[in-house]
C-alpha positions in Angstrom: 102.3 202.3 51.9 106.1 203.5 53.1 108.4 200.5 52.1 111.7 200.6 54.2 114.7 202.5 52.5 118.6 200.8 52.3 120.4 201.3 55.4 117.7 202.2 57.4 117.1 200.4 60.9 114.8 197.4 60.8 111.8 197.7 62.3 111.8 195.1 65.7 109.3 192.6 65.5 107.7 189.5 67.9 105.8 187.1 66.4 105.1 183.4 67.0 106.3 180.9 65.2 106.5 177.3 65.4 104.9 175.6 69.0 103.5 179.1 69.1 107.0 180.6 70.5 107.9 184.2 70.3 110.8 185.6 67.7 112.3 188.6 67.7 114.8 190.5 64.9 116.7 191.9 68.1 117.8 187.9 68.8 120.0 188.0 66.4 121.4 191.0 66.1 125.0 190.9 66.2 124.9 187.3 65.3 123.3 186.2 62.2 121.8 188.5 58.9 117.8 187.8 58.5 116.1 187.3 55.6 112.0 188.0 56.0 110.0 186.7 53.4 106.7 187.9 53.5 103.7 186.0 51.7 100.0 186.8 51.2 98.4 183.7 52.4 99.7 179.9 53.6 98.0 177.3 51.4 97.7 179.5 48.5 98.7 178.7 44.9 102.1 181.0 44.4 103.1 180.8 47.9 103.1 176.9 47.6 105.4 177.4 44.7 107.5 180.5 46.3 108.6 178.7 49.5 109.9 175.5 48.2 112.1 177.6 45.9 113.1 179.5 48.8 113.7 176.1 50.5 115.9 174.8 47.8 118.7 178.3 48.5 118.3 178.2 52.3 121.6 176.0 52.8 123.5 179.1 50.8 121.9 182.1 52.9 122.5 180.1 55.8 126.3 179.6 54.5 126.5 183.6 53.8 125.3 183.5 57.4 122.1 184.6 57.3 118.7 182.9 59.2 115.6 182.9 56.7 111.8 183.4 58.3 108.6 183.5 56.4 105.4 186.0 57.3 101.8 185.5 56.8 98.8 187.2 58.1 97.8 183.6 59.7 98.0 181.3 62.7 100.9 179.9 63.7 99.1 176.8 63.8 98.1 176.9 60.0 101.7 178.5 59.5 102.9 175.6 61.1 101.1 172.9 59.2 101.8 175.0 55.9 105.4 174.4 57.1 104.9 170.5 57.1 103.1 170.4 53.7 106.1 172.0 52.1 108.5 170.5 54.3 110.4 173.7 54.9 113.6 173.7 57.2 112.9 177.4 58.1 110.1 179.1 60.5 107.2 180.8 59.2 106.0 183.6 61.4 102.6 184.5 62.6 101.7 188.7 61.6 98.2 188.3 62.9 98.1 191.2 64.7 99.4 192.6 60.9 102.2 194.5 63.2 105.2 193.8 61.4 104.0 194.2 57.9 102.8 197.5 58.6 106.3 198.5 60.3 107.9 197.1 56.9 105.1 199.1 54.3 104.0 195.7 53.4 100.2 195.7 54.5 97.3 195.4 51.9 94.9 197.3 54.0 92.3 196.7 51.6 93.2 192.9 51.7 93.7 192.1 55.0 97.4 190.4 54.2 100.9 191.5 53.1 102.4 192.2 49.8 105.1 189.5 48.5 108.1 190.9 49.7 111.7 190.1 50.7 114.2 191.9 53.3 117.6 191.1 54.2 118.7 192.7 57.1 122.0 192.6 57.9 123.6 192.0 61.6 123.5 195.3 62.5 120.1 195.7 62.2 119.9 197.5 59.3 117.9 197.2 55.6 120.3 195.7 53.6 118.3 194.8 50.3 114.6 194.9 50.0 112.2 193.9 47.0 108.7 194.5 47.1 106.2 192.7 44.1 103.9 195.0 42.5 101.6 192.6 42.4 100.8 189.2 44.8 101.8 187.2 41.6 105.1 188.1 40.9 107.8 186.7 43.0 110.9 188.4 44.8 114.3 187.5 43.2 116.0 184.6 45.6 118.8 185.4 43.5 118.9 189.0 44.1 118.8 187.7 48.1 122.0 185.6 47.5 123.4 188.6 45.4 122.7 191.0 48.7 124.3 187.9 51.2 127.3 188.5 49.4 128.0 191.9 49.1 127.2 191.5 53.4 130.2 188.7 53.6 132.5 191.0 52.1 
């Protein structure tokens, strides 16, 4: 697994997301920072705890200017609902073609599903903070996201 390095270009991705229509990193180039948050599995124990904590900080990313997406290895269907349970304000992302979490080193072959992982990628398309877990368990720093928002801002 090759995890992304700081500064180095963001791998483009297209994935569906909600109503099954097509996002792209190159859409907001030049306009708004990403965060990706990748997650093993929607429904599952940790990630039912992850994204609301991630929803709780998404009105201070999105004031550092910054658009926030989840990833999962499923449907955009059960993304979508996953979505609704949690009552998230930000798109999760269908990978079930597993194309962007092997761009981003992210892929458990043996498992089928990504790593927990963060990226912020700045405007310009490039890494600008990454934080792969070691284990599917341990949760990124949101924190550490913020931190990484702010250095961008200036």
């Amino acid at each position: 697994m090759t995890t992304l390095e700081m500064g180095q270009l963001a791998p483009e991705f297209r994935l569906r997301g909600p109503a099954g229509q097509w996002v792209t990193l190159s859409e907001y180039r030049n306009q708004k920072h990403v965060v990706l948050v990748f997650f093993p599995l929607a429904f599952s124990p940790v990630c039912s705890h992850q994204l609301p904590d991630i929803q709780k900080r998404v009105p201070e990313m999105e004031a550092l200017g910054a658009t926030v997406f989840g990833v999962s290895v499923d449907s955009h269907y059960a993304n979508e609902a996953f979505a609704r349970s949690l009552n998230l304000s930000f798109p999760l992302l269908s990978d079930f073609k597993r194309q962007a979490m092997t761009a981003y080193g992210v892929l458990n072959t043996e498992l089928g599903r990504s790593e927990r992982a963060i990226f912020v990628i700045d405007k310009n398309g490039h890494i600008a903070y990454s934080d792969v877990s070691p284990n599917a368990d341990q949760v990124p720093s949101i924190d550490r996201v913020i931190e990484a928002l702010r250095r961008l801002k200036g």
